[in-house]
C-alpha positions, 0 to 999 in steps of 0.5 A: 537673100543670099543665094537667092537669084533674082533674074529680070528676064531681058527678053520678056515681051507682049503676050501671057508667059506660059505657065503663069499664074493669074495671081500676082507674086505665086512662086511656080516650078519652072521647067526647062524644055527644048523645041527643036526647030525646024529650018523653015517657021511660019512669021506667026511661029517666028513671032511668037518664038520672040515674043513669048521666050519663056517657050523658047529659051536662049542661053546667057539671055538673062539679069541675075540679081542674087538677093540676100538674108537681111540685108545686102542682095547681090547682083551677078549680071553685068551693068547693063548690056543687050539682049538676045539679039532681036532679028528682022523677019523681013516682014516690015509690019510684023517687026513694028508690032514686035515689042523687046527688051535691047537692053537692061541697065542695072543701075549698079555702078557706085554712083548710081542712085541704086548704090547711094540710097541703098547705102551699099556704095561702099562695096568693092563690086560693081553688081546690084547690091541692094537691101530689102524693104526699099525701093531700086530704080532699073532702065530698060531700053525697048525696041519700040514705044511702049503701048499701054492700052496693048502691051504688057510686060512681067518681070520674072524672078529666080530663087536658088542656084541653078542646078542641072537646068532647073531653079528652085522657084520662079516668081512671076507679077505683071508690072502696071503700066503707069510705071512706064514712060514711053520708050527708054523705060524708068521704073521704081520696083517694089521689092516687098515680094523679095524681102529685101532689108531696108533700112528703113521700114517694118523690117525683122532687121530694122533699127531706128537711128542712123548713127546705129545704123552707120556703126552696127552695119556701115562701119568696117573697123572696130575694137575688141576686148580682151584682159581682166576686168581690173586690166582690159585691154583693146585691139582694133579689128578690121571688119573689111565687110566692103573689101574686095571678095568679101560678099562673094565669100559671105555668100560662100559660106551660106551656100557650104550650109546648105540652107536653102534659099526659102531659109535666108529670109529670116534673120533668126535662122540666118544668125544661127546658121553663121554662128555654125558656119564660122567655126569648123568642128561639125561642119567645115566651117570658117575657122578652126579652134586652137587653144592648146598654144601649139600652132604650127601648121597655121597662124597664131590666134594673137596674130590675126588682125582682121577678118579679110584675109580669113574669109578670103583663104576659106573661100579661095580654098573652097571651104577648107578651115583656116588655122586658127582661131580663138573667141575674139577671132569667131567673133571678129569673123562673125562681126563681119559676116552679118555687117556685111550681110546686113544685120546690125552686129557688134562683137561683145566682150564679157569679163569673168565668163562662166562656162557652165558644163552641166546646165546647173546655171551656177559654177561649181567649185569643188574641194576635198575634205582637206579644203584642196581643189578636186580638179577631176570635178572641176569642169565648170570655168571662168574665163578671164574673158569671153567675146561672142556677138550682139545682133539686132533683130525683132523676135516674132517666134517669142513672146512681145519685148524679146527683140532687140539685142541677141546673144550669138556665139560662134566659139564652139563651146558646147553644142545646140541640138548636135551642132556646136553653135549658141544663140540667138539669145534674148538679151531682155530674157536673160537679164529676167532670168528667163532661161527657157526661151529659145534659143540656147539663153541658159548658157549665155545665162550662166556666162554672165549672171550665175553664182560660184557655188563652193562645195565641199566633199564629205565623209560619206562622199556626198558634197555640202555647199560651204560657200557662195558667191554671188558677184562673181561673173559678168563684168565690165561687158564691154563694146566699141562706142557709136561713132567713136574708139571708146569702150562702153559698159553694157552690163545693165542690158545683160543683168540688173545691178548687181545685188538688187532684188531684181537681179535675185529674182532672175538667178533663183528663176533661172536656177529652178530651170537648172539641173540643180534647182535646189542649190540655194540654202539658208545663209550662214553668218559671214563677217570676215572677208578676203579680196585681192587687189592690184595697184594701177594697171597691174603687173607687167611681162618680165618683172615680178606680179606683185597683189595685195591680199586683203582680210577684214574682221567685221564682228566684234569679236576676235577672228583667226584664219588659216589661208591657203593660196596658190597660183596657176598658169591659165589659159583666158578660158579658165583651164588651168595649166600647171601649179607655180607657186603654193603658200600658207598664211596665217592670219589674226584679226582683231575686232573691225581690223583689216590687214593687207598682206603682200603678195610676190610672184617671182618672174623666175618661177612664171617665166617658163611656164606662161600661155597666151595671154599670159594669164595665171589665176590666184586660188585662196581658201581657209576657214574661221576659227571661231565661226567654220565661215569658209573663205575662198576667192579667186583672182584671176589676172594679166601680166600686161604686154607693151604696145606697136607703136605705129608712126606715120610719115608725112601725108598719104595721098591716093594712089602714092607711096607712103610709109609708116614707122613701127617701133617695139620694145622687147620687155622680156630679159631673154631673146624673142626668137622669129618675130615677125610683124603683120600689118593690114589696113583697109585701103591700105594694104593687104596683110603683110608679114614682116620678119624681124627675126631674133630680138634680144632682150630689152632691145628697140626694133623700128621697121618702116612699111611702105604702102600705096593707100586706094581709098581717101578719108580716115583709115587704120594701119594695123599691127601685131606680133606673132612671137611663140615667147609674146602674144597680145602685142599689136597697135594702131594708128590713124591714117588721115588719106588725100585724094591724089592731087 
């Protein structure tokens, strides 16, 4: 377990440890004391001295293996390397009965068995970096033949840093002796008393399946979602869970939580203190939040594209929050944190997400007397999309069937028990509406599976609810596909088909766990019907948005409408910005007749007054006539960007200079001011900030980065532009990289 250290003490001999216990594997404190010595000892006390080090401790005389959460346990010693120097006595028989460890090899080098069957050959670090559950192979080199009728030889364990001379925990266990063969010693150390993942075996982390495994925990780049559900977009994120610095500043971050070392062998507690952890309002974590579109001081949200260099500035700068982050960068950061911890992770992207601010398990839209928004009251949100995490894990603290996949969420959005995290959450729980099983699943609940309730204020000032809909959140949930680039839907494993009795059930469930159990009425008659819909991939930065506003009679009888739309400014997570455009359309409909209206926003009246991610919400609302139906809908949409494209040049081969070429086409018709373009690869190159400057509108920019690719196989460059005026511009290309020849 991170933190955990886990110290073969290398000057371990014959005789009985002091203060060990009879049983095997009993956790006892260990207590430093100090023997002063005279100038002259007898040979038994000199042999002893040696023999029984435990008594006498030396300084720097020990192997620290630093085990992990649930996956990866680090080792801080070297390979390999000797022991406390074993002095002659001058007593010749004496110095042949005398067994010592000389040395200690850890095994860790990358092609060492240990890296290779742990699968942790990946990692940029030459320690014992094991998973748990799974068996490790060490070699010990001893002064001597080992005896097996004689001599016995214990490995002891360290838990907790040390601090002011003193461990948390030390945990001792005699090894038997058909483990041994002869001097130059070779033994399988089972590890089930250090918990340490597998993976393989009955582990609260395991996961069946190795192309899971090599996506979920193995692979270091993926894919992050972002958009409307009518217009989703992708960007490659670097994981970078194996680059250089990354575990050291994982464990970084368990340490500034201050979970004890007892705490990080359960991955429920673990997950949940990481999604704590990685934002930074209660607890200085990992990144700070900045929605307001003002970043200076920092680095723009749009910009990052990767984990590494987060990570790393957070621990380079002893814990000081990196400025700044969004949802898809808490969860990116997240993704990376528990890979390289070991715990199976992806990071899930959920179109129109709710955000349910009274624990009602419905968002609620309020209106006036006049059919116009009551923004004050309006607190509940739907956000064009939101990214949190799925983990993998057994959940023995809940009842059967509620392992699996789990909902955790580092965006701080509202706090669990005082600390703003979310999670882990059952994902089969929330599919079944099961709302009180711990931990926080009413909210991921409402996020993906609540219906819009439209309430409308009296005369009296009580609200009547004049409106539901019930499709209105959770879509398209969306994450990378194993072992390839493509988008996969995952809805089915959040919430049963839309509108099938099952999927009623888990709402009215949910709801009556709710602050407003009584939110359902009896229907009321509904046959006109209001969408709105876009051509193709939708509208485009720098031209006019253009929509289609449909209306449907489905009764016999003739209808008359009177529909009031407008358009805001949005920001992705629902807040509106500021009203650009209000409109009245009036609208007659014939029995079974259906009108498309068009619908124009202009570029002049959004050009100035756009977010990131250029987002901007369509509100409709009206009444029949004939029947009071009340109509309302709300289309929330992108005005899309263009991409980097990224070229490469020729072949890369390790440890050669090549280059790649990227080119942009500014789609505005005005001039992008400081421009600069950021580009990372793993095995690549580090994060490297190219200034463009001034990009005059509708004009070409080409830039070349050069670079020295340090590992073969199929790597990614990265790129995004990091512009006040355009965010959400990025790209990427595959590297196909040589061995040197």
């Amino acid at each position: 377990m991170p933190g955990e250290r886990l110290s073969i003490r290398d000057n371990a001999a014959v005789g009985r440890f002091h203060g060990v216990s009879a049983s095997n594997g009993q956790a006892v404190p260990e207590r430093h004391t100090e023997s002063k010595m005279k100038k002259e000892e007898s040979g038994c006390r000199r042999w002893f001295r040696r023999a029984c080090p435990c008594c006498f401790r030396r300084q720097n005389s020990s192997y620290d293996v630093s085990g992990d959460v649930d996956g990866v346990a680090a080792g801080d010693g070297e390979n390999e390397g000797p022991t406390t120097p074993l002095t002659p006595t001058g007593d010749t028989e004496l110095d042949e009965l005398t067994l010592a460890v000389r040395s200690v090899d850890l095994l860790s080098r990358k092609s060492d068995r240990n890296k290779k069957e742990h699968h942790t050959d990946q990692y940029n670090s030459d320690q014992l970096i094991i998973r748990r559950g799974q068996t490790f192979q060490i070699e010990l080199d001893l002064s001597r033949p080992f005896n097996p009728n004689t001599d016995k030889l214990h490995l002891e364990m360290k838990t907790g840093e040390l601090d002011d001379g003193c461990y948390g925990h030390l945990i001792f266990f005699p090894l038997p002796n058909d483990w041994f063969d002869n001097r130059f010693l070779k033994f399988l150390q089972k590890v089930y008393l250090y918990r340490l993942f597998s993976f393989r075996g009955n582990d609260t982390v395991y996961m069946e399946g190795e192309k899971e495994l090599k996506e979920y925990v193995l692979n270091d780049t993926g894919r992050i979602y972002y958009g409307t559900e009518k217009q989703i977009g992708a960007r490659t994120w670097n994981f970078g869970q194996f680059d250089e610095g990354i575990l050291e500043a994982c464990l970084f971050v368990l340490d500034n939580s201050e979970v004890p070392p007892s705490g990080r062998g359960d991955p429920v507690n673990v997950v949940r203190v990481i999604s704590a952890m990685i934002n930074s309002p209660d607890d200085l974590g990992v990144l700070e939040g900045n929605w307001s579109g003002n970043y200076a001081g920092g680095t723009s949200p749009t910009a990052w594209s990767g984990s590494v260099e987060i990570l790393r500035q957070y621990h380079r700068e002893g814990g000081t929050p990196v400025k700044y982050g969004q949802c898809w960068v808490f969860s990116g950061v997240t993704t990376t944190v528990l890979r390289c911890l070991g715990i199976p992770t992806r990071s899930v992207t959920n179109f129109q997400s709710a955000h349910d601010t009274d624990v009602s398990l419905t968002t609620d839209v309020y209106f006036d007397e006049n059919m116009e928004p009551i923004h004050h009251l309006n607190s509940d949100s739907v956000w064009n999309f939101h990214v949190w995490n799925d983990c993998w894990m057994a959940r023995p603290d809940l009842p059967p069937g509620m392992g699996g996949w789990q909902a955790v969420d580092s965006t701080p959005q509202e706090t669990s028990h005082g600390t703003f995290r979310c999670g882990p959450a059952s994902l089969a729980a929330i599919r079944s509406g099961q709302v009180y099983l711990k931990f926080d699943t009413p909210f991921v609940f409402a996020e993906v599976n609540s219906d819009k309730i439209y309430w409308q204020r009296n005369l009296d000032c009580t609200f009547s609810q004049i409106h539901s809909e019930k499709k209105a959140v959770g879509h398209c949930i969306s994450t990378k596909a194993v072992g390839s680039d493509e988008r996969v839907d995952i809805t089915h494993l959040y919430k049963y088909p839309e509108g099938s009795e099952e999927e009623r059930i888990a709402v009215e469930t949910a709801c009556r766990y709710g602050s407003k159990p009584d939110v359902y009425s009896s229907p009321i008659a509904e046959d006109v019907r209001v969408e709105v819909m876009m051509e193709g991939e939708g509208p485009r930065m720098g031209g006019d948005a253009q929509l289609k506003i449909v209306v449907k009679n489905t009764s016999s009888q003739p209808r008359r409408t009177t529909l009031h739309s407008q358009v805001a400014v949005m920001y992705y997570t629902g807040v509106l910005k500021d009203t650009v455009k209000k409109d009245t359309l009036n609208v007659e409909l014939n029995p079974q007749e259906e009108k498309i209206i068009e619908w124009v926003l202009p570029y002049t009246q959004y050009q100035n007054q756009l977010v990131d991610q250029a987002a901007l919400m369509l509100t409709l609302s009206g009444r029949v006539s004939e029947t009071q139906q009340v109509l309302a809908n709300q289309t929330s949409f992108r005005l899309r960007t263009p991409d980097l494209n990224i070229e490469p040049i020729g072949e890369a081969y390790v440890g050669k200079e090549t280059s790649a070429k990227i080119t942009f086409t500014n789609p505005l018709p005005c001039t992008l001011r400081n421009v600069v373009i950021r580009v990372e690869g793993l095995g690549l190159r580090d994060l490297h900030p190219i200034r463009v400057g001034d990009v005059s509108k509708h004009a070409n920019v080409t830039v070349t980065e050069h670079f020295i690719p340090t590992i073969a196989g199929k790597r990614k460059l990265v790129a995004s532009l990091d512009c006040r005026q355009l965010t959400q511009v990025h790209g990427v290309a595959d590297i196909d990289v040589h061995e040197s020849q």
